[in-house]
VOLOFI-79831 format. One record per residue (C-alpha): residue in one letter; residue number from 1; x, y, z. Coordinates in Angstrom, 1 decimal, padded with zeros to 4 digits. Example, Ala and Ser with C-alpha at 12.3 -4.5 7.8 and 13.67 -1.06 7.14 Angstrom:
BEGIN
resn, resi, u, v, w
a, 1, 012.3, -004.5, 007.8
s, 2, 013.7, -001.1, 007.1
REM end
This chain:
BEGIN
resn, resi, u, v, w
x, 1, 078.8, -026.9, 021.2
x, 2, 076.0, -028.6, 019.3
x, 3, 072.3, -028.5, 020.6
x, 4, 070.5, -031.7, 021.1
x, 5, 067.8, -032.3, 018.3
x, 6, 064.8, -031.6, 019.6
x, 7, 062.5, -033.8, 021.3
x, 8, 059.3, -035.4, 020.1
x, 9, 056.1, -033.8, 021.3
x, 10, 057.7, -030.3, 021.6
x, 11, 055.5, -027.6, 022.2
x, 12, 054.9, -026.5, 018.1
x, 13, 056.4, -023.5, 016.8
x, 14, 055.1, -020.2, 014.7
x, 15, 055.7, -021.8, 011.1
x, 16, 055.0, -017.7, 010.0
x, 17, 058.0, -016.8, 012.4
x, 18, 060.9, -015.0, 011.5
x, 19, 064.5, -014.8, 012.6
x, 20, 064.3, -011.1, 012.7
x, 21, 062.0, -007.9, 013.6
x, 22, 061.1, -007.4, 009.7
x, 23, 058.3, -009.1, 009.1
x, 24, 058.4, -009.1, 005.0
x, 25, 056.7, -005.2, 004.8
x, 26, 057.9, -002.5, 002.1
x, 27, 056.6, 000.2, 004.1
x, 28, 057.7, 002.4, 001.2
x, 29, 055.1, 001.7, -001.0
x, 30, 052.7, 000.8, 001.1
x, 31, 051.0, -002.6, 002.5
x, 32, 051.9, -005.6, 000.7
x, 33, 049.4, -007.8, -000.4
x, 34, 051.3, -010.7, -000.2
x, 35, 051.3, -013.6, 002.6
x, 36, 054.3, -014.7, 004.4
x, 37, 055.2, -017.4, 002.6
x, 38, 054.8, -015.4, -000.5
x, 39, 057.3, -013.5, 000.4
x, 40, 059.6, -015.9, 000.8
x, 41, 059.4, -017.2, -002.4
x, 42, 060.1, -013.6, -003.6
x, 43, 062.7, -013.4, -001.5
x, 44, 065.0, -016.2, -002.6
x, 45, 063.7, -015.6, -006.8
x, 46, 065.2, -012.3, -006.3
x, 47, 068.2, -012.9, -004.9
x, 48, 072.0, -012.2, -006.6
x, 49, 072.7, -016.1, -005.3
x, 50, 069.5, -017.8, -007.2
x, 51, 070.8, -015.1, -010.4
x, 52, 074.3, -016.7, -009.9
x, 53, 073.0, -020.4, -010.9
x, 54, 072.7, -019.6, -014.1
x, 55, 076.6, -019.6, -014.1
x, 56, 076.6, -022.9, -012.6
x, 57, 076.8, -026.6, -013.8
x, 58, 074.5, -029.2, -013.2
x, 59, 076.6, -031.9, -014.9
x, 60, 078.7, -030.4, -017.2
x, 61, 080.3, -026.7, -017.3
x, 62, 077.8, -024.1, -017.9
x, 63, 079.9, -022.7, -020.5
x, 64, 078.8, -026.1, -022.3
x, 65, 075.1, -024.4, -023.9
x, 66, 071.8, -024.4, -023.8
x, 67, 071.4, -028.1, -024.5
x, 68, 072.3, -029.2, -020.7
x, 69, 070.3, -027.8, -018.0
x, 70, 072.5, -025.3, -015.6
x, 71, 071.5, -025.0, -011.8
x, 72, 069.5, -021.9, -012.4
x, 73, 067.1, -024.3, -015.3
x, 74, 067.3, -027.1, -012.8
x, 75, 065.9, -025.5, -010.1
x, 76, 063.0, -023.4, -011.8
x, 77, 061.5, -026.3, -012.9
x, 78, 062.4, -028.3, -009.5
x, 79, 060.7, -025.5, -008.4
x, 80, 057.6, -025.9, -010.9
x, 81, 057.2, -029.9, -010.0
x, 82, 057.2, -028.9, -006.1
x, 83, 054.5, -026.8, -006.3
x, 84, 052.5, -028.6, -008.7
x, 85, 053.1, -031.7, -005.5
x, 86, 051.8, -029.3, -002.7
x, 87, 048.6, -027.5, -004.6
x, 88, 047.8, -031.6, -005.1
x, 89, 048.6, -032.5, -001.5
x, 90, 046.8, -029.4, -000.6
x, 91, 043.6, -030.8, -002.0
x, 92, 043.8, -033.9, -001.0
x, 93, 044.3, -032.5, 002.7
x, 94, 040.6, -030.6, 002.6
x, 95, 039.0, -034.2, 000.8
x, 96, 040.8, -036.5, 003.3
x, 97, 041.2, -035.0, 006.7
x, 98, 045.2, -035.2, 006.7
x, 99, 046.7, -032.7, 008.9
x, 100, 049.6, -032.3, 006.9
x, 101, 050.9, -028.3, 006.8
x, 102, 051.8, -028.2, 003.0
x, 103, 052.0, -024.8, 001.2
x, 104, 052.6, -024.4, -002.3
x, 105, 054.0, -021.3, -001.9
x, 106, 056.6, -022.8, 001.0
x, 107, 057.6, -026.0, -000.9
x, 108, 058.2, -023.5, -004.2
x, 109, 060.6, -021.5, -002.6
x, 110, 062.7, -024.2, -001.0
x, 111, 062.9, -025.9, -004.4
x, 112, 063.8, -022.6, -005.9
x, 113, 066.4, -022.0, -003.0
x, 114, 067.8, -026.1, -002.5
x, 115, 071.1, -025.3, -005.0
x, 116, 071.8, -022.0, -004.0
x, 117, 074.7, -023.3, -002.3
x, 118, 076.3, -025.8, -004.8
x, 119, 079.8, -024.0, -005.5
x, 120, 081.5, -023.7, -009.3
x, 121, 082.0, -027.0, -011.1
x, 122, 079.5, -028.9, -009.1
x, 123, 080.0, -031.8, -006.7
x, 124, 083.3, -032.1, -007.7
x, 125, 084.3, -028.6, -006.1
x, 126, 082.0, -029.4, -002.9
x, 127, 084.1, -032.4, -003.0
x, 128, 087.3, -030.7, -003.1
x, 129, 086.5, -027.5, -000.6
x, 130, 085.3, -030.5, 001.5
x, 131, 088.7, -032.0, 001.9
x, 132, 090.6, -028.5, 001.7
x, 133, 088.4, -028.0, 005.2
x, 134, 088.8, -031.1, 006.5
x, 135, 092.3, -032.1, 005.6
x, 136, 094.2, -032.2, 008.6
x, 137, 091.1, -033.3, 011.0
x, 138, 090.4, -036.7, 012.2
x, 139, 086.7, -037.6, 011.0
x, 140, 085.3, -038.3, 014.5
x, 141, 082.5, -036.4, 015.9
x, 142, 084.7, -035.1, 018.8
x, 143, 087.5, -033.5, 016.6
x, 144, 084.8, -031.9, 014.6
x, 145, 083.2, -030.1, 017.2
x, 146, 084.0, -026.6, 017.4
x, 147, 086.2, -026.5, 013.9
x, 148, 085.5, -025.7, 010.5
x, 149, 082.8, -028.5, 009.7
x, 150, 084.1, -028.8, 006.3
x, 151, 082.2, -028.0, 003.2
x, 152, 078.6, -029.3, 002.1
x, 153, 075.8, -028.1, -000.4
x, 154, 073.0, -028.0, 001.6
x, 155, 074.7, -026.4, 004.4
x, 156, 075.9, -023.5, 002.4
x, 157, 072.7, -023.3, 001.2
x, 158, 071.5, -022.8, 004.8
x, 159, 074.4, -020.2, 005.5
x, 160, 073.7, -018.4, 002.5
x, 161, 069.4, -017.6, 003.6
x, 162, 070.3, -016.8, 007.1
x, 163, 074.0, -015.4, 006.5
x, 164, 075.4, -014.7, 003.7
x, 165, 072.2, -013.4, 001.5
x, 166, 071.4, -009.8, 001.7
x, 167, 067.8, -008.0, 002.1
x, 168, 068.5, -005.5, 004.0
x, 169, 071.2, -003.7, 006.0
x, 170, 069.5, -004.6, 009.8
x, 171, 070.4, -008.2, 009.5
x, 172, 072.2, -010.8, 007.6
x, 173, 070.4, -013.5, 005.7
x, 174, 066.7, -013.6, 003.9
x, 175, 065.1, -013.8, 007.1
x, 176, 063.0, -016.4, 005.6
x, 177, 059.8, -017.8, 007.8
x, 178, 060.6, -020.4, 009.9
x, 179, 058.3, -022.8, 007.8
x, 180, 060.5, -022.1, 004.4
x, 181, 063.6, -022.5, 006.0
x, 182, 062.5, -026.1, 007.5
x, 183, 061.3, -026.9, 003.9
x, 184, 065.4, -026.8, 002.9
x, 185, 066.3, -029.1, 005.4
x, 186, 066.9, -032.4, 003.9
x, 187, 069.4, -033.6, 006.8
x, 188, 068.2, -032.2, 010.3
x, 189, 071.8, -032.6, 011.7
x, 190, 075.4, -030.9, 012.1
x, 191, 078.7, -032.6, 010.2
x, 192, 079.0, -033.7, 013.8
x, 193, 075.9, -035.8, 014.0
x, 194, 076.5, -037.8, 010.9
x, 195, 076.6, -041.5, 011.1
x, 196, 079.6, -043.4, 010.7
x, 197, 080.5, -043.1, 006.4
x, 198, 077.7, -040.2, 006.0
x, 199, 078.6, -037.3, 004.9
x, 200, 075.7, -035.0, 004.2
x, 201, 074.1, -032.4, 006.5
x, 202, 072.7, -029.4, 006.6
x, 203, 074.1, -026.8, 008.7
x, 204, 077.5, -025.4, 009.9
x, 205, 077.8, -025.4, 013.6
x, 206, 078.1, -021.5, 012.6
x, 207, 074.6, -021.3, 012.0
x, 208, 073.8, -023.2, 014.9
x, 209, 071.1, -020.2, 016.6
x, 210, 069.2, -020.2, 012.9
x, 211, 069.0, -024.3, 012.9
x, 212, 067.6, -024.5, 016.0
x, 213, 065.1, -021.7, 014.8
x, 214, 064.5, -023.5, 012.1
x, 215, 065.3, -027.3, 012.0
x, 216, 062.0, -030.3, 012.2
x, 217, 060.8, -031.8, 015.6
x, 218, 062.7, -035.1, 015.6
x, 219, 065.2, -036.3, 013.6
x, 220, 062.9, -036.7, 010.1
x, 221, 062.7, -034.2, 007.5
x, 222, 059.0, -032.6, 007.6
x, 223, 057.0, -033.0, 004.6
x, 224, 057.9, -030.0, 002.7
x, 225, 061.2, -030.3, 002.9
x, 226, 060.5, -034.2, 001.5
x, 227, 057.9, -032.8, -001.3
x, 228, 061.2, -030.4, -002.3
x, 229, 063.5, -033.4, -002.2
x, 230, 061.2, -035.5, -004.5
x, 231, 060.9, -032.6, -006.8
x, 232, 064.3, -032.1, -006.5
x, 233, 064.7, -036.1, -008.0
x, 234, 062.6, -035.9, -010.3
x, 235, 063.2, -032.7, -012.0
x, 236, 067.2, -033.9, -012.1
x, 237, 066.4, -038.2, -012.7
x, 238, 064.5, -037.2, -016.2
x, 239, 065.9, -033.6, -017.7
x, 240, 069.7, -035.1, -017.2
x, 241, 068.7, -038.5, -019.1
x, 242, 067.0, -036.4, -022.0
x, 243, 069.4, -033.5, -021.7
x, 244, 072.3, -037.1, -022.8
x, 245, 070.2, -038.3, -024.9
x, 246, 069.9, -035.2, -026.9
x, 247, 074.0, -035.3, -026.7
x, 248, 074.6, -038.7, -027.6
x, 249, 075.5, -039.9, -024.2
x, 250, 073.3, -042.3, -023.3
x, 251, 071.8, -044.3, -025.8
x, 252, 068.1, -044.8, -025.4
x, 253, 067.8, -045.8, -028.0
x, 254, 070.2, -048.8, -028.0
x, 255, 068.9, -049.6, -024.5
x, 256, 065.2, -050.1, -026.2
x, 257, 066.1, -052.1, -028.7
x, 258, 069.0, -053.9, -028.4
x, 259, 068.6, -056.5, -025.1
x, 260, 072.8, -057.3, -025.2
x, 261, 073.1, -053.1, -024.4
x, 262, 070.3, -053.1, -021.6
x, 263, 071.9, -056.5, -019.7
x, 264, 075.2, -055.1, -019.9
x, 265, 074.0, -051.9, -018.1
x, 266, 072.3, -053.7, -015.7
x, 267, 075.2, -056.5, -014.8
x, 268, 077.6, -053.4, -015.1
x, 269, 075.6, -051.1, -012.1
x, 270, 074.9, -054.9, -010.1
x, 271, 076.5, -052.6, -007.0
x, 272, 074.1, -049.9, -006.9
x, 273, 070.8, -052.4, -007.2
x, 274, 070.6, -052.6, -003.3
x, 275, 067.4, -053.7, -001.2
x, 276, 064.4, -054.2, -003.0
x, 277, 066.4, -052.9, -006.7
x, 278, 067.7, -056.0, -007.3
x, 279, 069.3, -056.4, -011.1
x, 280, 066.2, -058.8, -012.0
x, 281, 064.1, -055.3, -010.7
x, 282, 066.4, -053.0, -012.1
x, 283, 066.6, -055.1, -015.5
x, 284, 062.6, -055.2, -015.3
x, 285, 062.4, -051.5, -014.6
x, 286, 064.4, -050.3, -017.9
x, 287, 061.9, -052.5, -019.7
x, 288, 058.9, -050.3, -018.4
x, 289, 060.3, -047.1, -019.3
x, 290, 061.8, -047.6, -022.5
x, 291, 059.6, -050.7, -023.9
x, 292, 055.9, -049.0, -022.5
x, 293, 056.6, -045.4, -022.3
x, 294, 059.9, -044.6, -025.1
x, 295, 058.2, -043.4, -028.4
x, 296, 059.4, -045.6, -031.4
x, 297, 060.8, -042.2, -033.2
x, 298, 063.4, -042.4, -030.2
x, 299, 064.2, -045.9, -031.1
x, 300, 067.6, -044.1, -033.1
x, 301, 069.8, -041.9, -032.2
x, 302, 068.9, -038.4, -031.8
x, 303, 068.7, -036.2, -034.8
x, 304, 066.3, -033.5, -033.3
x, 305, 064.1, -033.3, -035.8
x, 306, 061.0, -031.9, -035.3
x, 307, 059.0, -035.4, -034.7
x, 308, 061.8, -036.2, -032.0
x, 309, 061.7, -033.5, -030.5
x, 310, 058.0, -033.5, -030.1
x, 311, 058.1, -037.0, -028.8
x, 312, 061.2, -036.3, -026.3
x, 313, 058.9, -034.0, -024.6
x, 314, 056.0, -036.4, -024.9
x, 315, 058.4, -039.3, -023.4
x, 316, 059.7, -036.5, -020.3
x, 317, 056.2, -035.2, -019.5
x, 318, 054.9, -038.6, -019.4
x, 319, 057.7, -039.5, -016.7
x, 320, 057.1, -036.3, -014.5
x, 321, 053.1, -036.7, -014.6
x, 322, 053.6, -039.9, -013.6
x, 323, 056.2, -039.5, -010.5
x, 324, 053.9, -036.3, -009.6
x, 325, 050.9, -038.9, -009.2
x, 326, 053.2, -041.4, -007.4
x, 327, 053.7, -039.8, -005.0
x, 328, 051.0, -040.5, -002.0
x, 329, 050.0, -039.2, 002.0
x, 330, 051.0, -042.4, 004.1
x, 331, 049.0, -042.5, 007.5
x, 332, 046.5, -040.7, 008.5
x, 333, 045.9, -037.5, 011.1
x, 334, 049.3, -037.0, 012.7
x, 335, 050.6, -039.4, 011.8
x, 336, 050.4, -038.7, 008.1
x, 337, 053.6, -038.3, 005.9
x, 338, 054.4, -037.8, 002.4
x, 339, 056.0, -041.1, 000.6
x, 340, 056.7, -042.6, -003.4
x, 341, 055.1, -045.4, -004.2
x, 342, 058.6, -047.8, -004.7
x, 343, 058.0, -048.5, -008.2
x, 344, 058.6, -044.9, -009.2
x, 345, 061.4, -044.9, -006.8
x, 346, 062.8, -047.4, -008.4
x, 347, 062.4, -045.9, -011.8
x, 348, 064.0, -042.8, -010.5
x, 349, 067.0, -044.8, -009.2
x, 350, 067.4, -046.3, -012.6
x, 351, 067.3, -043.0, -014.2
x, 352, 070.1, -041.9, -012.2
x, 353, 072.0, -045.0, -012.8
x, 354, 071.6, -044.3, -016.3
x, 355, 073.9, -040.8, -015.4
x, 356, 076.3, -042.7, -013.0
x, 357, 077.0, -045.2, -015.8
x, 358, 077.2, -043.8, -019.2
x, 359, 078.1, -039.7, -017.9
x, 360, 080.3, -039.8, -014.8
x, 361, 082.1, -042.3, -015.7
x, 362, 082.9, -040.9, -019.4
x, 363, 086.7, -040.1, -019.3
x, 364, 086.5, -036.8, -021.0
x, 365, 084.3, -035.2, -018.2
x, 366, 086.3, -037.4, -015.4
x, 367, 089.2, -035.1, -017.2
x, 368, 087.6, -032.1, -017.1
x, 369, 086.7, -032.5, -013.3
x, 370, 090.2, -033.0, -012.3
x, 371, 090.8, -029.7, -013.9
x, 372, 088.3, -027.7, -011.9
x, 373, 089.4, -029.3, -008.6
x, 374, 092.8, -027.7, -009.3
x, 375, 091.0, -024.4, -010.3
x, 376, 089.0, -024.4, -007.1
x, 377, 092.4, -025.5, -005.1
x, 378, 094.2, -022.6, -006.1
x, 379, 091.3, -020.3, -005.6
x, 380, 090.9, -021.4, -002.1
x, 381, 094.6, -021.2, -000.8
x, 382, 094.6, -017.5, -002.8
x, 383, 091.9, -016.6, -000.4
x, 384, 092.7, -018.5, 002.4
x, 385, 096.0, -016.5, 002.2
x, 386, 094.2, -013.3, 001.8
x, 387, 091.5, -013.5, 004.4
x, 388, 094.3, -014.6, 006.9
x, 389, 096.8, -011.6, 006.2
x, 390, 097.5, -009.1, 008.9
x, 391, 098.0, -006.6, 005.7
x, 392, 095.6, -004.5, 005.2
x, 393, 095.5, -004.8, 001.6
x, 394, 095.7, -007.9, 001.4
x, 395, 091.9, -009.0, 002.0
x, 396, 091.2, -007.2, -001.5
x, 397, 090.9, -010.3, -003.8
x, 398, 087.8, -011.6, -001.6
x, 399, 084.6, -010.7, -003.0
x, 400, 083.5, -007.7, -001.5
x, 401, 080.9, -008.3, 000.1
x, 402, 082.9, -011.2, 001.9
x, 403, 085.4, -008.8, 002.8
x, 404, 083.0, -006.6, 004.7
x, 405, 081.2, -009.7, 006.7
x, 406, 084.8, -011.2, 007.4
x, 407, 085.4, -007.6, 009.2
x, 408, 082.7, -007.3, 011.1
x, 409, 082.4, -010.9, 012.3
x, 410, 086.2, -010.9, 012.8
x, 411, 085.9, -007.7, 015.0
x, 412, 082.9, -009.4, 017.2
x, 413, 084.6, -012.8, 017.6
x, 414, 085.4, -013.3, 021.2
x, 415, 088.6, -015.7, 021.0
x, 416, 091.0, -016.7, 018.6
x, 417, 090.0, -020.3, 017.7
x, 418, 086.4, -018.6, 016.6
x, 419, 088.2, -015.4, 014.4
x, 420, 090.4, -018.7, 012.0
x, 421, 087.0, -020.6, 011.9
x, 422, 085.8, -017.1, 010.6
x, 423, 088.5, -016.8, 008.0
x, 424, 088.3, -020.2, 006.8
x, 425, 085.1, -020.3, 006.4
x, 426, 085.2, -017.3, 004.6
x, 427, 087.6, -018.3, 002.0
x, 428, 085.6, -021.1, 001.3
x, 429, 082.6, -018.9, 001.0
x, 430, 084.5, -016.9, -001.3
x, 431, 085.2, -020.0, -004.2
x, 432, 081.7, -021.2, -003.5
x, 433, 080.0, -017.9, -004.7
x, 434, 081.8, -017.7, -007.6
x, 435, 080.2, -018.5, -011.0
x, 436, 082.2, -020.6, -013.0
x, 437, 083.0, -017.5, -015.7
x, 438, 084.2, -016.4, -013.1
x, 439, 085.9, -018.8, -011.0
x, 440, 088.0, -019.3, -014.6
x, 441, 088.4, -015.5, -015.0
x, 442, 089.7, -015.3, -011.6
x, 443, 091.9, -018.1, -011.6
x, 444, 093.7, -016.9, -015.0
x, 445, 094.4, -013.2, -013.5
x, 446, 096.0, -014.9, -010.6
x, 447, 098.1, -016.9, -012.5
x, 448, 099.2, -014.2, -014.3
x, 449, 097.9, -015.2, -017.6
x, 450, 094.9, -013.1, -018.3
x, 451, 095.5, -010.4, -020.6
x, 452, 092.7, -008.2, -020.3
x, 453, 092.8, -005.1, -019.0
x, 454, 092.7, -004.4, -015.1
x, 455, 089.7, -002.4, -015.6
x, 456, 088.0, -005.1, -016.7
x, 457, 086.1, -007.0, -013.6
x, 458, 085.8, -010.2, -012.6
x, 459, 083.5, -009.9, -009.2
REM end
């Protein structure tokens, strides 16, 4: 059963709290110098799952090169912009008199840890374990409630600090402070308190007792967790455009000087210009980036010589400072929240327009998408299968750390609707925490055409 969200004007909580009786100490070598928070940030940097990202795509597959920027890239300089945001906010908090509680150290760690929980293949795999969970359920809040909640990125990344993550052997999870794990929360909600045609949340009813531990007064995300989610945009709005650029994808420099290519983009993406981003906005925002801010060397397509690539990372920089700056403490005292001032927003959106329009919709990748959802089908019903089986060999293709929590929370289960939420859930745990080496790997041997050896392995 889900818990209510909790009220306004609640009594306020120990943002230094922890899940757990560890309180961050490595008695072994003596006191730790570090603060809470600190630790935290350790915490998730050292983790196998923030390794893993490296293995991971952030538009295209990882296996791709170093051109594009992989989830592990992605997030370490997500992470860079969000504490760059806080140490700012921090300031202006002592000048002002805002009683905002910003930490550097708490927004770095949540930007470090916000893609921990994006599986191989990217959205198109959280796409596809998404309807593998939810396939034969009606989406209503009532059928949801007390199922598997299907599949989302930010709540795996939420099971994966308080469940699946390992520290050490007296608990499951990071056992992250309570501050930290609020700072992840983008959508303070279960899959069963999304509004009608949402589908983005941020916890499994599994990890309901954590979520309550963790989750904002009220229904808003608190200003950390925001300051993460506008690094977050940043970060991804300008490295994908240059990371296209550099490719040949999307042609900047066609947009800057030829008025028939920018108009035809515009008139093209007329859907996504909603609210105050109308196409006359939109139109009037591609002419501020490129036309002010576009040096004229990237005026042609990209040769990366070394003047280019100077002025590529003049043109990026100049984009970050200025988002960084735009953003602003709205209200005063309690009342005071983080917000973007809307004409970055608006640049931002374009930005990712830019992606939606001249990348996702490119045939080749739409190709090679439709390939990985097959990969990540098969994987899934392999494990399914396995974690399901009453042999007792038959669990052994689940990763095996997997295979030892599905035991144990298996063998504490009290029914048997709650041990097939278990084993579903695992199985989708199991494709998620795959890289996509070796989601591919995987996939082959099971398909009996890898011809390695069996001493070779793949988890």
């Amino acid at each position: 059963m889900t818990v209510d969200i909790a009220a306004e004007g609640a009594a306020p909580r120990d943002r230094k709290a922890r899940r757990h009786a560890d309180q961050g100490k490595n008695t072994s070598v003596g006191e730790d110098q570090r603060e809470e928070f600190a630790r935290d940030r350790d915490r998730v940097l050292y983790s196998s799952a923030f390794r893993r990202l490296a293995g991971v795509t952030q538009v295209v597959g990882a296996a791709e090169g170093h051109v594009f920027h992989n989830r592990l890239t992605h997030s370490m300089k997500a992470a860079q912009i969000g504490r760059r945001l806080a140490e700012r906010f921090r300031s202006e908090n002592e000048l002002r008199g805002h009683k905002l509680d910003v930490d550097p150290e708490v927004v770095e760690a949540a930007a470090l840890a916000h893609d921990l929980g994006h599986p191989p293949f990217g959205h198109a795999a959280e796409a596809e374990l998404d309807r593998l969970l939810t396939a034969n359920k009606s989406p209503t809040r009532e059928e949801w409630l007390g199922k598997v909640d299907g599949f989302e990125g930010n709540a795996q990344t939420f099971r994966i600090l308080t469940k699946l993550a390992c520290h050490r052997a007296e608990y499951l999870g990071l056992d992250l402070t309570q501050a930290t794990l609020c700072a992840v929360i983008k959508y303070p909600w279960y899959a069963s308190q999304c509004s009608a045609g949402k589908r983005e949340w941020n916890a499994y009813e599994s990890e309901s007792a954590d979520f309550e531990f963790a989750r904002p007064q009220g229904t808003d995300k608190g200003n950390e967790a925001q300051l993460m989610e506008y690094a977050d945009d940043i970060a991804y709005s300008v490295h994908d455009v240059e990371d296209f650029y550099r490719a040949g994808w999307i042609p900047l420099h066609r947009l800057a000087t030829e008025p028939r290519e920018r108009r035809r983009f515009v008139d093209a993406e007329k859907d996504a210009w909603t609210g105050e981003l109308t196409s006359t906005v939109a139109s009037g925002v591609v002419s501020d980036i490129l036309d002010d801010l576009l040096p004229e060397p990237l005026h042609v397509p990209y040769a990366g010589t070394v003047v280019q690539r100077a002025e590529l990372r003049r043109f990026t920089s100049r984009l970050i400072g200025t988002y960084v700056r735009g953003v602003y403490v709205a209200g005063t005292g309690d009342g005071a929240r983080v917000a973007m001032l809307p004409k970055h927003a608006h640049e931002i959106a374009v930005l990712k327009q830019l992606m939606v329009h001249y990348v996702f919709c490119n045939p080749a990748l739409a190709a090679q998408q439709q390939g990985h959802r097959h990969v990540v089908r098969e994987l899934f019903n392999a494990f399914y299968v396995a974690a399901h089986s009453s042999k007792k060999n038959a669990p052994a293709i689940l990763p095996p750390g997997l295979r030892s929590l599905l035991e144990t929370l298996v063998e504490e289960a009290g029914s048997e609707e709650e041990r097939e939420r278990i084993r579903t859930r695992i199985a989708a745990d199991s494709v998620a925490s795959l890289t996509e080496q070796e989601a591919t790997a995987l996939h082959r041997r099971l398909s009996g055409f890898d011809g390695r050896a069996v001493r070779d392995p793949i988890l």
